[in-house]
C-alpha positions, 0 to 999 in steps of 0.5 A: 500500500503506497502512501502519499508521504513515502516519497519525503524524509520523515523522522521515525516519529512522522512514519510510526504515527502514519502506522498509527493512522494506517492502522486506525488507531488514531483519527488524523495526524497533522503537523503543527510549527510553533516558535521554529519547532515542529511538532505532531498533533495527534488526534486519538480514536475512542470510543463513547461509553454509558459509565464513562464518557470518552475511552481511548483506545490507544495503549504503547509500551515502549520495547527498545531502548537505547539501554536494551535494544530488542531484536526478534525474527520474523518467525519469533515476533509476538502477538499483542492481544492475539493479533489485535494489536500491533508491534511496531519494527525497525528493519532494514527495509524500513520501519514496519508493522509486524504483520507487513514484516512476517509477509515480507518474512524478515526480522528486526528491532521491535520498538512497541507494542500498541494495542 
């Protein structure tokens, strides 16, 4: 799937918030500039509730860090929720989701969990 922005130079905050909103955790990203700074706006989904009035329903933990990097194959990448949620990898193709790196069958560092 071709995304208009695979053309540009983004950092990996741009391309694993445009995973966010490929995956329809979040509504719309947006970029904001203040004061010379760029930032990214994010608009999160959720979902009404009776008890409570809004539920998000985003979730990260972040896996790698500079501390500890995490690496995995294909074959050994967890499953969050049973496949309800995503993990989000650093390969040498790029910075994918772990069901585009099982298909393409390779491995790499795993940088969250998101469900």
């Amino acid at each position: 799937m071709r995304t208009p922005y695979e053309n540009t130079c983004f950092d990996i905050s741009d391309i694993i918030a445009l995973r966010l909103d490929q995956n329809g955790f979040i509504e719309n990203v947006r970029k904001h500039r203040e004061n010379n700074k760029d930032f990214l706006v994010l608009t999160l989904r959720h979902r009404r509730n009776r008890k409570r009035t809004y539920r998000n329903l985003l979730n990260l933990k972040r896996i790698s860090r500079p501390g500890l990097r995490i690496y995995s194959n294909y074959q050994r990448i967890p499953r969050i929720l049973g496949g309800m949620g995503v993990v989000i990898l650093s390969t040498s193709r790029g910075i994918m989701t772990d069901r585009e790196a099982r298909l393409e069958r390779i491995g790499g560092e795993i940088l969250c969990y998101i469900w």
